[in-house]
N, C-alpha and C positions, 0 to 999 in steps of 0.2 A: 214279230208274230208271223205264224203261216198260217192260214186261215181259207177254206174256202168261200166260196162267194155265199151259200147259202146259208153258211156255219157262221159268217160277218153277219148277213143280215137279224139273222135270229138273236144274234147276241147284242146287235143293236137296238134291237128291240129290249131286252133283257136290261138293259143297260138304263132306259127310261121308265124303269118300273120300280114303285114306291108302296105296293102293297102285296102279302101273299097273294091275294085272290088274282091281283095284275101276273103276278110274274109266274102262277101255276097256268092261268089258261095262256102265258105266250108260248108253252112248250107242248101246252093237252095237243095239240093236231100234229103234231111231230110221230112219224111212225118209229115204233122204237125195234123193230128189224129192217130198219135200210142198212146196206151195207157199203153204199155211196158215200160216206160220209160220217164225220162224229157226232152227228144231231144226235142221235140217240144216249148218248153219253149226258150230252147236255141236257137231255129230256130228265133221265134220270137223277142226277145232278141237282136240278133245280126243285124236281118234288121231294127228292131229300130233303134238301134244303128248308121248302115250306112245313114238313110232318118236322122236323127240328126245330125251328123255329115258331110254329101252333106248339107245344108242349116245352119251349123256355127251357130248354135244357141244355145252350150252347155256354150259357155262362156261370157255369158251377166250376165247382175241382175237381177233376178226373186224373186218373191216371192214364199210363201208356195205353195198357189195353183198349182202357175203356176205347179213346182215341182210335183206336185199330180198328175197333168193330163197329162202331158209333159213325166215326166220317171218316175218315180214308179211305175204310173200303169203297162207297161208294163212288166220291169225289175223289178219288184217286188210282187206289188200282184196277177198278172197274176198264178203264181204260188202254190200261195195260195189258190187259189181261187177254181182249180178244184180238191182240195182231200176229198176221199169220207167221210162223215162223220167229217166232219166242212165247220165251216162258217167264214166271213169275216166281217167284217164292217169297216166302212171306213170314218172318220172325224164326229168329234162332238157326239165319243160313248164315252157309262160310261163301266169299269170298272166292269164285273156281281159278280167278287171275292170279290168285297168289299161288294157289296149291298149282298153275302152271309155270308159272319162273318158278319155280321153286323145284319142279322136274327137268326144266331145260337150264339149270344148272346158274341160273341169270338169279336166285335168291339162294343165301345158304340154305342148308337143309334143317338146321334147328329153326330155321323163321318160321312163326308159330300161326295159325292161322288166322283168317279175320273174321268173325261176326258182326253180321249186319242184318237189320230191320227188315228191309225191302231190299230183291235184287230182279233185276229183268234180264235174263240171256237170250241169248243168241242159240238157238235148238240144230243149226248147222253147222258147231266148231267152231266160228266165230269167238266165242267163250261171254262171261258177261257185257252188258250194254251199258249197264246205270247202276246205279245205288242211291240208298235213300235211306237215310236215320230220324227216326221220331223221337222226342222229347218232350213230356208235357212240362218242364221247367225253363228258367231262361238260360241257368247254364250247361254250357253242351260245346266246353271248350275240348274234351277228349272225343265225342265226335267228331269236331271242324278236323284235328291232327289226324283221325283214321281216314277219312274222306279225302281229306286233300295225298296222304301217303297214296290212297287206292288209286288217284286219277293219273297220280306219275307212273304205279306202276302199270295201269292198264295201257298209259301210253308206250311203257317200255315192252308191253306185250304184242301193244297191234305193231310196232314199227317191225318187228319179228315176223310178221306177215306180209310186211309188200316190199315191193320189190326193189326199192332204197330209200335209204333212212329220211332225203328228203319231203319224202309224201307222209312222212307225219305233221305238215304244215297243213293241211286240207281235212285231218281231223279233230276233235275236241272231246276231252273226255270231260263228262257233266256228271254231278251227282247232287242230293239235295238233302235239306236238312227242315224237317218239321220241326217247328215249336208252338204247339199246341194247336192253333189256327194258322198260324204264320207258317209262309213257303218260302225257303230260300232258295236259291239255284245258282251254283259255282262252276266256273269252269276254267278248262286246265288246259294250254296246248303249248308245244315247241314251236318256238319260232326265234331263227336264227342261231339254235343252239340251247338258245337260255327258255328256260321255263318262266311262263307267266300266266299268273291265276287271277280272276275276275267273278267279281259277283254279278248273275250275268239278270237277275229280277229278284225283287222280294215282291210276294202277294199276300193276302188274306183272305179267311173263307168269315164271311159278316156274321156278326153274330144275333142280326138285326134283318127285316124285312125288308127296312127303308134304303137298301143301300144297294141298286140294280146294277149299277156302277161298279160296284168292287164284285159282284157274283161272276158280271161277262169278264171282268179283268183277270178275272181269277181263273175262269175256263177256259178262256182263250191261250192263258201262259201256259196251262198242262195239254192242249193240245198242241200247241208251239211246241214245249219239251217233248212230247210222243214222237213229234216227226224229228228235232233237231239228230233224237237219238237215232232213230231210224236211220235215216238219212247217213251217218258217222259211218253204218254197216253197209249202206249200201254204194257209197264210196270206198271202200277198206274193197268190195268186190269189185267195183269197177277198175279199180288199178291196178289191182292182180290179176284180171282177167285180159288186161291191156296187155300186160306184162308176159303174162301166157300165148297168146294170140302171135307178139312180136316174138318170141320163140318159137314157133313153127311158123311163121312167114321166114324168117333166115337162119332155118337150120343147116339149111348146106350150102347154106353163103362163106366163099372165103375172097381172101383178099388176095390180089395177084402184084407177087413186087415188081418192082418196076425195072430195077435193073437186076438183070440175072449175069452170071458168070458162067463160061467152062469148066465142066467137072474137074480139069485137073488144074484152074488157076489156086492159086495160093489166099483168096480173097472171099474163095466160094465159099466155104465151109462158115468162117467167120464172118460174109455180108448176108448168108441165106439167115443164120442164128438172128443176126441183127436187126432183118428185115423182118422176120417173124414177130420178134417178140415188138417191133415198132406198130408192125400191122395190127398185131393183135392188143395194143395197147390204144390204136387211134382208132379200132375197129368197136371196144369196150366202151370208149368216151362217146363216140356220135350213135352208138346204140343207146346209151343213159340219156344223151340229148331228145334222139328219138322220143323213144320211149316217157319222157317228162312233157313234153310239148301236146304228146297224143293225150297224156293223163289232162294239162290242164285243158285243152280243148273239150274233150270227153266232160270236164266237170264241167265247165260252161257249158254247156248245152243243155247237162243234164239240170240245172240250175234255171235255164233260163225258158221255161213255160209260163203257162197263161191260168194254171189248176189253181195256183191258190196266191192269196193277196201276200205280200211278202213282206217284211222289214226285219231282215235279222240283225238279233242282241250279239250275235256274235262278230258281226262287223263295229258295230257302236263299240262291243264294251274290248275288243281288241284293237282296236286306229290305232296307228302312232300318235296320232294328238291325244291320247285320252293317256 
């Protein structure tokens, strides 16, 4: 979970509340334009919850839509919706990752495009962040196959953007799959080569008053998911902009051989050829060194503040032990 300090306490509060009237006034004093913070979400969030829960309409049959309009929008892409630098779209979108490989020549050109429920991009190039398929049924085994396709090839798109193939280890593609109440969250990343995919939470949105417990659990994992996504882009920039930086720090750095010859020995011509292509061969390996060492540095730092309470799913549900 990443959580701030304030956005923990409020929901631990939320957490021990066993009636609408408990759990509407733990959010009534929550200002619902701070911009410090996801209280506001929460605020909203949980009076959904009680006008749903006052009119008994969580436990009927609905379809998708209804589901659209009814509780996602607010418990869900509410959220999404007001961070700076992306955008939302919402039912009956394509897919922009694929119609990109698919220009840089990385998908054939009949690969046909993908429709998805929910998608969040990235409004600076970056291309999408996430996806999300809703289902008011249990089976939703041709979603799991489009999701899990979309996370490979969003990996196969961001690795195209930095600056060697090994910093796709430092990202994770996540996408999620509603059914009906229930939230699942999967995630996809390279490591060592080989792909491995993890279900990285499931939650639920209660369908019951008495259940304070599953409301904070529930809130906590979609603001966990807000930043995990976040956070994927804003690493994909920090390493390319490492990467940029260390090209104009030694652009007109070269390499001076060591042993030179007289223009008319017999050795020049063939040890200058040699020396070059060695220089610029040991000159390419300790610049990728470089350049990997500053990235993982740069990511531990940026990882390692005091803003918000931390325990990520992404270490548990990736270990080697697990």
């Amino acid at each position: 979970m990443t959580l701030k300090n304030e956005e923990y306490n409020v929901l631990n509060i939320i957490s021990n509340c066993r009636t609408k009237k408990d759990l509407y006034q733990s959010v009534d004093k929550i200002d619902p334009f701070c911009n410090d913070s996801e209280l506001p979400y929460i605020k909203l969030a949980v009076q959904k919850l009680c006008n749903l829960w006052h009119r008994n309409i969580l436990n009927g049959h609905h379809n998708e839509d209804w589901y659209r309009v009814n509780i996602y929008g607010d418990l869900f892409d509410f959220i999404f919706n007001g961070q700076a630098g992306y955008e939302t779209r919402r039912s009956e979108c394509h897919s922009s990752i694929v119609k990109s490989l698919r220009k840089m020549g990385l998908l054939d050109a009949n690969t046909k495009n993908v429709r998805l429920d929910f998608i969040f991009t990235n409004s600076s190039g970056l291309n999408d962040a996430f996806y999300c398929e809703d289902k008011p049924y249990e089976r939703a085994s041709k979603d799991i196959k489009k999701t899990r396709y979309l996370r490979n090839q969003a990996l196969n798109y961001w690795v195209s953007l930095l600056p060697y193939n090994e910093c796709i280890e430092y990202i994770t593609a996540v996408t999620c799959q509603f059914n009906k109440l229930t939230l699942q969250i999967v995630a996809t990343k390279f490591i060592a080569g080989v792909t491995v995919s993890s279900v990285l939470r499931e939650v639920r949105i209660p369908n019951n008053d008495q259940e304070g417990a599953s409301v904070a659990d529930y809130l906590a994992t979609v603001i966990s998911l807000v930043r995990m996504i976040i956070r994927n882009f804003e690493i994909i920039k920090l390493m390319t902009d490492i990467a940029k930086k260390d090209n104009l720090a030694f652009l007109s750095y070269s390499l001076t051989p060591d042993i030179c010859y007289r223009d008319d020995s017999p050795h020049s011509s063939q040890s200058s050829s040699s020396s070059s292509s060695s220089s610029e061969e040991w000159s390419t390996q300790e610049r990728k060194a470089r350049i990997m060492q500053k990235i993982d540095d740069a990511i531990t730092t940026f990882d390692d503040h005091g803003e918000y309470l931390d325990c990520s799913w992404e270490n548990i549900a990736f270990s080697p032990n697990n």
